[in-house]
C-alpha positions as CSV (number, residue, x, y, z in Angstrom):
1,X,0.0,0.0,0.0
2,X,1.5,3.5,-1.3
3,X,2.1,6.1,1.8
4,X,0.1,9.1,1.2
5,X,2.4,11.9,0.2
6,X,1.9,14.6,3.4
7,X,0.8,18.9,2.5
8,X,3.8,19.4,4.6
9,X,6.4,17.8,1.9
10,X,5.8,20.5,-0.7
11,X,8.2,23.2,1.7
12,X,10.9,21.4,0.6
13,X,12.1,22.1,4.7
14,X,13.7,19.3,6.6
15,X,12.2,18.1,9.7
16,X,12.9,19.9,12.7
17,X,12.3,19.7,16.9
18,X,9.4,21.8,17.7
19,X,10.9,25.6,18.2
20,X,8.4,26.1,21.1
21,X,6.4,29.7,20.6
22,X,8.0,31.9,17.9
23,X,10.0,34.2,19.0
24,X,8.9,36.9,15.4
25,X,6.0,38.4,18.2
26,X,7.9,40.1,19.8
27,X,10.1,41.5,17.3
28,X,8.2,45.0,17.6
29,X,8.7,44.7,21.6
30,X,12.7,43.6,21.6
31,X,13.1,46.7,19.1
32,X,11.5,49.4,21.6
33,X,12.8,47.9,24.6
34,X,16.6,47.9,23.3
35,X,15.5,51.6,21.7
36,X,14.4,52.7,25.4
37,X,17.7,51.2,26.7
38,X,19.5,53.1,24.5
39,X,18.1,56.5,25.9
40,X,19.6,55.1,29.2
41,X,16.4,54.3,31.4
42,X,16.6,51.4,33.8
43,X,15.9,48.1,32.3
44,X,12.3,47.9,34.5
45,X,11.2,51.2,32.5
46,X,12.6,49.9,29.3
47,X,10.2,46.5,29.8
48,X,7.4,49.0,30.6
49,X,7.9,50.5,27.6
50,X,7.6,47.4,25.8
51,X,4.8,46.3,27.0
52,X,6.7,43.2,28.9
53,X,7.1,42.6,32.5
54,X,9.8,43.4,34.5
55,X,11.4,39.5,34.3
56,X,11.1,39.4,30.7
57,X,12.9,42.6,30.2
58,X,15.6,41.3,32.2
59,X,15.8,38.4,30.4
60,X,16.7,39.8,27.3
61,X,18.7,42.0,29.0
62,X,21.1,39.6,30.3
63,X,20.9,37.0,27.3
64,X,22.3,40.1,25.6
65,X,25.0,40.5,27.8
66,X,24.0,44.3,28.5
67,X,24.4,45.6,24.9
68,X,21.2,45.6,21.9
69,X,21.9,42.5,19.4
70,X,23.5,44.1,16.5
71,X,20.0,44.3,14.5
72,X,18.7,45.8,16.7
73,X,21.2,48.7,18.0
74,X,20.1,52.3,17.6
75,X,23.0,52.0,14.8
76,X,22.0,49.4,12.9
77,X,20.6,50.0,9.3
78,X,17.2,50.1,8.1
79,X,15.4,47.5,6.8
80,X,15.7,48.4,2.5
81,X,12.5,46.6,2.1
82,X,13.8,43.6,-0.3
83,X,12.9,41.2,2.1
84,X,9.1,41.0,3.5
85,X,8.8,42.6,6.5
86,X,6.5,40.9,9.3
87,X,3.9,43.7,8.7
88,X,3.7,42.0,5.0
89,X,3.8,38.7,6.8
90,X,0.5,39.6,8.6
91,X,-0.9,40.4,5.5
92,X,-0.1,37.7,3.5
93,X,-1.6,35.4,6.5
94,X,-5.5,37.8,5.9
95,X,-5.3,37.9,2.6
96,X,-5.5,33.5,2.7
97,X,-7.6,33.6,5.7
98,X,-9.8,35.8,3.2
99,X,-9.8,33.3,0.2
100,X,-7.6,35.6,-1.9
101,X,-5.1,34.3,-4.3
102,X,-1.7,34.5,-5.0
103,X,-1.7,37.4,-7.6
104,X,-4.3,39.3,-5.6
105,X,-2.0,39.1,-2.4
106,X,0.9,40.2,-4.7
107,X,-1.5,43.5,-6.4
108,X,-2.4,44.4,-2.7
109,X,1.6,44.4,-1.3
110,X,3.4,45.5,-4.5
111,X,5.4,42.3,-4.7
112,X,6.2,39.9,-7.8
113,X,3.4,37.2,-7.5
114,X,6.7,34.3,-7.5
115,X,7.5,36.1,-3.9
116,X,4.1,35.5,-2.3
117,X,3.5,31.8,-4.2
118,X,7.3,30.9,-2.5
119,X,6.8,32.0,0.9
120,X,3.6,30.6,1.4
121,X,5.2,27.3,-0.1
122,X,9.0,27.5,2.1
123,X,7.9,29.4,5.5
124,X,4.2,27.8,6.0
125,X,3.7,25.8,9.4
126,X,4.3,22.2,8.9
127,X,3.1,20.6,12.3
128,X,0.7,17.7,12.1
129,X,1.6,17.4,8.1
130,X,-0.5,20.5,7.3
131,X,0.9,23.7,5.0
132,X,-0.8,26.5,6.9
133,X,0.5,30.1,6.8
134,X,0.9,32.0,9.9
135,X,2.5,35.0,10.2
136,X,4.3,34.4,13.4
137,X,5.7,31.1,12.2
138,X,6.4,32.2,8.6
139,X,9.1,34.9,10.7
140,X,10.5,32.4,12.4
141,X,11.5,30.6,9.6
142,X,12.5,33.1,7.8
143,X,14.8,34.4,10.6
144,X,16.2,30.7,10.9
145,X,17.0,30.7,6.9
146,X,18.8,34.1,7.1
147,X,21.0,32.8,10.0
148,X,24.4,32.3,9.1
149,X,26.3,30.7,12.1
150,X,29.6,30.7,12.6
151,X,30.7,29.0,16.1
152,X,32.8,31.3,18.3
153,X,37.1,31.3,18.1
154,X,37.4,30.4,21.8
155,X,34.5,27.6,21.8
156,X,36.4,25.9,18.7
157,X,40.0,26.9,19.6
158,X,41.2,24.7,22.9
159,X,44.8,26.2,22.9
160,X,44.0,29.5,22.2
161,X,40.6,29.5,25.4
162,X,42.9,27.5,27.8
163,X,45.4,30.6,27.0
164,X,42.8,33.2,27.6
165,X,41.4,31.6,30.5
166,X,44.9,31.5,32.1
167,X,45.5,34.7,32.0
168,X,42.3,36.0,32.7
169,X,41.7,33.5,35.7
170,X,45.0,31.8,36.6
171,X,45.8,31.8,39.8
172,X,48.5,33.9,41.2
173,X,51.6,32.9,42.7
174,X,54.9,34.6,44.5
175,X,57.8,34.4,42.6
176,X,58.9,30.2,43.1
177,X,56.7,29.9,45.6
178,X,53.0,27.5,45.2
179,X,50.3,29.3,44.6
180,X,48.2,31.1,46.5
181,X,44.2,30.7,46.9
182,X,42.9,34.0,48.2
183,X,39.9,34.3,50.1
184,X,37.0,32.3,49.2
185,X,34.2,33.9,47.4
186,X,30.9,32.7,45.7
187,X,30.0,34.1,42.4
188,X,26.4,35.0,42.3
189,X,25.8,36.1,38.9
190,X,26.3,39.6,39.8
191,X,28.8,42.0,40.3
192,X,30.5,41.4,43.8
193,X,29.3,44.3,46.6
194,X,31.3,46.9,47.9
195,X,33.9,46.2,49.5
196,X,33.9,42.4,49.7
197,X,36.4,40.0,48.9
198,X,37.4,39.5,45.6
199,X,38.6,36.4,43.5
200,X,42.1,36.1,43.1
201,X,43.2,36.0,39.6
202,X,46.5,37.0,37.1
203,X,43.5,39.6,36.3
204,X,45.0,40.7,32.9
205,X,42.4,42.7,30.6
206,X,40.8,41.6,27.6
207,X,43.3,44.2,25.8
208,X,46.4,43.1,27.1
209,X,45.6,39.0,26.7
210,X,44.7,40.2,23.1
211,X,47.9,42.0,21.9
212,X,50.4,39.9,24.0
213,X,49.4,36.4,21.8
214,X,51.1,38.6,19.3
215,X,54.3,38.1,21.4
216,X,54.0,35.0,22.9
217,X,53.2,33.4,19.2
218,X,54.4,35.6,16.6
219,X,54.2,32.5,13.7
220,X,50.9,31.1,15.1
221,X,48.1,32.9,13.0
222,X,45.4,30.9,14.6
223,X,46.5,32.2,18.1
224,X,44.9,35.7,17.8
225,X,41.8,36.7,19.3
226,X,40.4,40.2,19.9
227,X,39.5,41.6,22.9
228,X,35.7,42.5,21.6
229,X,35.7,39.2,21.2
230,X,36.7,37.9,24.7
231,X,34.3,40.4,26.2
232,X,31.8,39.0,24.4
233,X,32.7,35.3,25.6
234,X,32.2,36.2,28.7
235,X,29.2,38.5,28.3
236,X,26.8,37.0,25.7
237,X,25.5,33.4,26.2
238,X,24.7,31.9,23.5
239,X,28.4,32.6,22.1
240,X,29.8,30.0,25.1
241,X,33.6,29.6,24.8
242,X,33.9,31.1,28.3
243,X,32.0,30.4,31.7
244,X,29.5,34.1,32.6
245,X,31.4,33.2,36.2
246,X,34.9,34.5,34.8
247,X,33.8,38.2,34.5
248,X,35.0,38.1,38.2
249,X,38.2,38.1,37.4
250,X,37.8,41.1,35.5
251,X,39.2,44.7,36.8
252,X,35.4,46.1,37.2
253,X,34.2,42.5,38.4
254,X,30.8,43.6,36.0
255,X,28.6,40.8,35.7
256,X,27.1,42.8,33.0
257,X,27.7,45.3,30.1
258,X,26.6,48.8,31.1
259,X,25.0,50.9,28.1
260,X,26.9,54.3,27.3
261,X,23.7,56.0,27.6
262,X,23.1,55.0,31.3
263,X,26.8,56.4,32.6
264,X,25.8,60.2,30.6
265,X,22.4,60.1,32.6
266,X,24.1,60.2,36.1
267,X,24.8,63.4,36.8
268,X,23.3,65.0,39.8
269,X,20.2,66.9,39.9
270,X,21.2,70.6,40.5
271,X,24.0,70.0,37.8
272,X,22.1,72.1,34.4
273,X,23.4,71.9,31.2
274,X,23.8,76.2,31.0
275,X,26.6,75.3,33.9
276,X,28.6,72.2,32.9
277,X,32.6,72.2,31.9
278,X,32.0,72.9,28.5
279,X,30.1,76.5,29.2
280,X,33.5,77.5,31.3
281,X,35.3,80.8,29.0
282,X,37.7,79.4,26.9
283,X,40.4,82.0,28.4
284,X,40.6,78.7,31.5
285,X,41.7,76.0,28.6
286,X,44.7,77.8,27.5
287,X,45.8,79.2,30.6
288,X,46.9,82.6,29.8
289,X,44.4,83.9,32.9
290,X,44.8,83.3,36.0
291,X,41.6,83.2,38.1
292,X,40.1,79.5,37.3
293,X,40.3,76.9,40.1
294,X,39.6,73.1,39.9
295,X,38.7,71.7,43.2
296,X,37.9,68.2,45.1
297,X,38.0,66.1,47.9
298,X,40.1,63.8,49.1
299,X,39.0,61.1,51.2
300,X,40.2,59.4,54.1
301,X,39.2,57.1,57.1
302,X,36.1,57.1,58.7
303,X,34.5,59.0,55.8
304,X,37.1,62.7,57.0
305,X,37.7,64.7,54.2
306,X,40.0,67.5,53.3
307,X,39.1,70.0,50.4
308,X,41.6,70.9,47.6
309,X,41.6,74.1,45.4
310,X,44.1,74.6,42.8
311,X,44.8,77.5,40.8
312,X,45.2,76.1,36.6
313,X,47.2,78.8,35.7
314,X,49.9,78.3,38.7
315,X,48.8,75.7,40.0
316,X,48.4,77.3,43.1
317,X,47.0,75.2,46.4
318,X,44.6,76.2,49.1
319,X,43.1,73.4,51.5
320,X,40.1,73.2,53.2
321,X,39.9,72.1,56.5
322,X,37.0,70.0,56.8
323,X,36.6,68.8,60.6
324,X,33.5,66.1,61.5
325,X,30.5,67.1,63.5
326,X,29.6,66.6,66.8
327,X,28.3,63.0,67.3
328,X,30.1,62.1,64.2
329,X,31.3,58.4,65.0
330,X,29.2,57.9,67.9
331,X,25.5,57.0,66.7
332,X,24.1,55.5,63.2
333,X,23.6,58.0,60.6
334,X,20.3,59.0,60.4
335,X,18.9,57.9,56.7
336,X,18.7,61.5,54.6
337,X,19.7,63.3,57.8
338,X,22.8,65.9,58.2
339,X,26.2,64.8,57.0
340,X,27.9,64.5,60.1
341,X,31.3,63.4,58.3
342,X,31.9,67.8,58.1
343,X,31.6,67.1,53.8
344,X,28.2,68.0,53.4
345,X,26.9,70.8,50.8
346,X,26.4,73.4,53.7
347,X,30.3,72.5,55.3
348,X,32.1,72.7,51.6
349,X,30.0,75.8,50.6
350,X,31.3,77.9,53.9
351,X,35.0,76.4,53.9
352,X,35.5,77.1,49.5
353,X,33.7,80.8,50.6
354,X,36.4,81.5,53.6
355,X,39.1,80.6,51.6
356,X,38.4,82.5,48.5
357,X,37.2,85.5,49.5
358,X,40.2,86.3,50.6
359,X,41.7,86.7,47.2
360,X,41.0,89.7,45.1
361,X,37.9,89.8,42.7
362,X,40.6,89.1,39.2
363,X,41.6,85.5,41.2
364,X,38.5,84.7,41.1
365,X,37.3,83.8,37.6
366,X,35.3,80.0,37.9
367,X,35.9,77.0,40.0
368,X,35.8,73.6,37.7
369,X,34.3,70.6,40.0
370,X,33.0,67.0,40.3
371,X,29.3,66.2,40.4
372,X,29.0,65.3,43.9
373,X,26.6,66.0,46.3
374,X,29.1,68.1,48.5
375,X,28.4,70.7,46.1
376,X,24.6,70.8,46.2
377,X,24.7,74.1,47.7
378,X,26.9,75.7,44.4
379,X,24.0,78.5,43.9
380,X,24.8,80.2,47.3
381,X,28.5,79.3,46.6
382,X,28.1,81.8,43.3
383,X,26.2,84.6,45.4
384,X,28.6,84.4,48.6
385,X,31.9,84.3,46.9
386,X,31.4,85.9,43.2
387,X,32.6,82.9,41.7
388,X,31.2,80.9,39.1
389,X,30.6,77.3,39.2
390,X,30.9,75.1,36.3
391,X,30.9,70.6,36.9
392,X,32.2,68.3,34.9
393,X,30.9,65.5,33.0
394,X,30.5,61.8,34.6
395,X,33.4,59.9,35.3
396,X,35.6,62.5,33.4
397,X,38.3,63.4,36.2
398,X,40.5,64.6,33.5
399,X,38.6,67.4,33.3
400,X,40.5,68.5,36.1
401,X,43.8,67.6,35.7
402,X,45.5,70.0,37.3
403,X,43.3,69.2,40.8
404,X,44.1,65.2,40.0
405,X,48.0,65.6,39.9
406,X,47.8,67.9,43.1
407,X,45.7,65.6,45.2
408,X,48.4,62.8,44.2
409,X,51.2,64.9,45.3
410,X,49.6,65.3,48.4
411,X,49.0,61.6,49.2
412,X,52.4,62.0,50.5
413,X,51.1,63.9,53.5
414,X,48.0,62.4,53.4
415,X,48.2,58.2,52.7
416,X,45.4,56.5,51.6
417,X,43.3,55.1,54.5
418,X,44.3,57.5,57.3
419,X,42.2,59.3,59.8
420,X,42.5,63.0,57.7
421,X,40.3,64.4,60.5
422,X,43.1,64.9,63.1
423,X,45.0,67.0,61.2
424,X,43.6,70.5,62.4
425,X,44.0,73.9,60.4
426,X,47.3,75.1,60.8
427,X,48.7,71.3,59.9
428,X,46.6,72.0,56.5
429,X,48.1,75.2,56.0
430,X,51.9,74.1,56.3
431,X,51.5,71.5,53.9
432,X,49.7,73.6,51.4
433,X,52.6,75.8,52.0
434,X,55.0,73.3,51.2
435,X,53.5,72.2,48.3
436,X,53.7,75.9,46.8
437,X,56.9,76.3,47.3
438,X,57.7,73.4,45.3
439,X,59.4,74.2,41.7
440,X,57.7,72.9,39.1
441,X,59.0,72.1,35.8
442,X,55.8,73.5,34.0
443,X,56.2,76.6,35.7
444,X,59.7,76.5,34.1
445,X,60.9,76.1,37.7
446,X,59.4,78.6,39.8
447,X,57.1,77.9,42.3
448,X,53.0,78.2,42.8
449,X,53.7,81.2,45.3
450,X,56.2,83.4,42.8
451,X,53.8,82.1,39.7
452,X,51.3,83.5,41.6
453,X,53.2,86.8,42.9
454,X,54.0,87.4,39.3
455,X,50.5,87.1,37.9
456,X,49.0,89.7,40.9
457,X,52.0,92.0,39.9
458,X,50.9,92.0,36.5
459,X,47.2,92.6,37.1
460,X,47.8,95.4,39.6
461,X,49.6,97.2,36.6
462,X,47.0,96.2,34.1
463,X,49.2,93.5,32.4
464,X,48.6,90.2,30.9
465,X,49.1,87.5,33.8
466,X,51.3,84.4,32.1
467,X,53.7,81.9,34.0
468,X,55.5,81.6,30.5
């Protein structure tokens, strides 16, 4: 007895597992949730915007590895319409629910009547032998066709992953000696908490594991590897190669990719746009005028705190003495209460007002800062002491160069982890005086203090102030 030849036959497909539910849905949902991501909103109000719950957003999120897939990136280029779209798709399925034919479907979308007659035909669904068109399974296969995989460097190359993983993972050792374990720690799929104990590794970056197989195998063309590509080992799942666990060994110990977008959207809320680094006269970038300050804090022990100012042009020093307040130490801060540390906005404000008032009005030009909440209170700042406030961008200390070279000269006073709170004023003022009577080899070796004679000798006479 002859077989009875099944609908299903005529796709020309080969049998495959059942897929589960197609994935082609929520193409329209992955799209504005990685679009919403890009504007850098928290993956909850990205899944809101979606229209998918909180879990499925981050789900995708963390299958991604923190960054969009590339076809779906703010970047990516736009569909040119030779393919059908899923919109068409939709259409294709109505226009058989509705009896039409092949060349009426084809009239209707624009398309050559072959196109429609051979996607009905190759991306129909096939379970139980039938040849029914969906719109939602005819994506799915046609997202399946268009794949073209190609397995992943480090899941294929065994040398070249048990290379990276040593380096990235290995564990350390003293120079002959066994090596050493470190403290034990649990990796829990997230970035480790402040300060808690980290894995133990060599530790090298992505970067340097990249160009140092240049070096280590200089013949060996299959030995190379970039460092895009190691990051997205560890990151993206479905590229495997490396265990997710391994991003502990990592400098930032990030579990996760962070999108660009989310680090420009941290600034602090009193921090405007008409007041950020980039509005500061150009007069401060070349230094010709002296007058524009950069300032910070430096942070010690039991959260004391010393202010720095620094003049650009002569790199001047004035420092701040910051002391605790009473009770500081001796009770849990209250949540959102006073900051009883002695670096709150009201304690910086007064201590940067004392200090510069005492210069004359032409030293006083615009003071360059960080956006932290010690300097909430900036507006008063302006009114009290006549000097203009201008903060610069996230996790851009370079910004303020000048203040980030003098707070690491003055490490040597003031080490790292040290009480800073028991040095009292006239300890603060001695060291700043030391440190201005320093020569300095870009003051062509004068010191801050006769840089800064010279400049108030020329303003008193109406002169240009330079330190050249």
């Amino acid at each position: 007895m002859a077989t009875r030849k099944r609908r299903s036959d005529k796709s020309g497909r080969a049998k495959l597992c059942s897929p589960g539910r197609p994935d082609a849905a929520r193409r329209e949902a992955l799209a504005a949730f990685w679009a919403a991501i890009a504007t850098g909103v928290s993956t909850e109000a990205a899944a809101a915007a979606a229209g998918v719950s909180s879990a499925v957003g981050a789900r995708w999120f963390r299958r991604a590895g923190g960054m969009a897939p590339t076809h779906l990136a703010v970047s990516a280029p736009r569909p040119t319409g030779r393919h059908l779209s899923f919109a068409e798709r939709e259409e294709i399925a109505l226009g058989r629910a509705m009896g039409l034919g092949v060349r009426d479907i084809a009239r209707r979308l624009g398309r050559a009547p072959s196109t429609i007659s051979r996607e009905i035909r190759r991306n129909a669904a096939t379970r139980s032998g039938g040849l029914e068109y969906r719109a939602s399974a005819a994506q799915w296969h046609a997202d399946r066709s268009a794949r073209r995989p190609k397995a992943a460097k480090l899941a294929t190359n065994v040398a070249l992953r048990a290379y990276v993983e040593d380096r990235l993972a290995g564990r350390i050792s003293a120079p002959g000696g066994p090596a050493l374990d470190g403290p034990a720690t649990s990796w829990k799929g997230r970035r480790h908490g402040r300060r808690q104990p980290r894995r133990w590794a060599r530790a090298w970056s992505p970067e340097q594991i990249s160009h140092r197989l240049r070096h280590d195998f200089p013949e060996d063309p299959s030995m190379r590897i970039s460092h895009e590509a190691i990051y997205q080992a560890l990151y993206v799942q479905s590229r495997g190669g490396l265990r997710r666990e391994l991003t502990a060994c990592l400098r930032t110990g990030r579990a996760l990719r962070v999108p660009r977008s989310r680090l420009a959207g941290r600034g602090k809320s009193f921090v405007t746009s008409e007041i950020m680094i980039s509005e500061r006269p150009a007069e401060a970038e070349d230094r010709a005028v002296p007058g524009h300050w950069e300032g910070d804090l430096i942070i010690g022990l039991h959260r004391s705190a010393i202010g720095t100012l620094v003049e650009r042009t002569t790199r001047f020093t004035l420092l701040l003495h910051l002391p605790p307040m009473e009770g500081h130490g001796e009770r849990p801060r209250a949540k959102n209460g006073p900051a009883t540390a002695g670096h709150g906005a009201e304690a910086v404000r007064d201590a940067i007002a004392r200090a510069i008032v005492m210069l004359p009005q032409q030293l006083r030009r615009s003071l360059a800062w960080d956006q932290g909440a010690e300097m909430a209170r900036h507006a008063e700042l302006k009114i009290l002491a006549g000097l203009p406030i201008y903060f610069c961008d996230p996790h851009s200390p370079w910004q303020r160069g000048t203040n980030e070279n003098t707070n690491g000269l003055l490490r040597q006073y003031f080490p790292k982890g040290t009480d800073l709170s028991a040095h009292g004023p006239e300890e603060l003022e001695a060291v700043a005086a030391a440190l201005n009577s320093r020569p300095r080899e870009t003051l062509d070796w004068r010191t801050p203090a006769e840089a800064l004679d010279e400049a108030l000798r020329k303003l008193e006479t109406g002169g240009v102030a330079t330190t050249g």
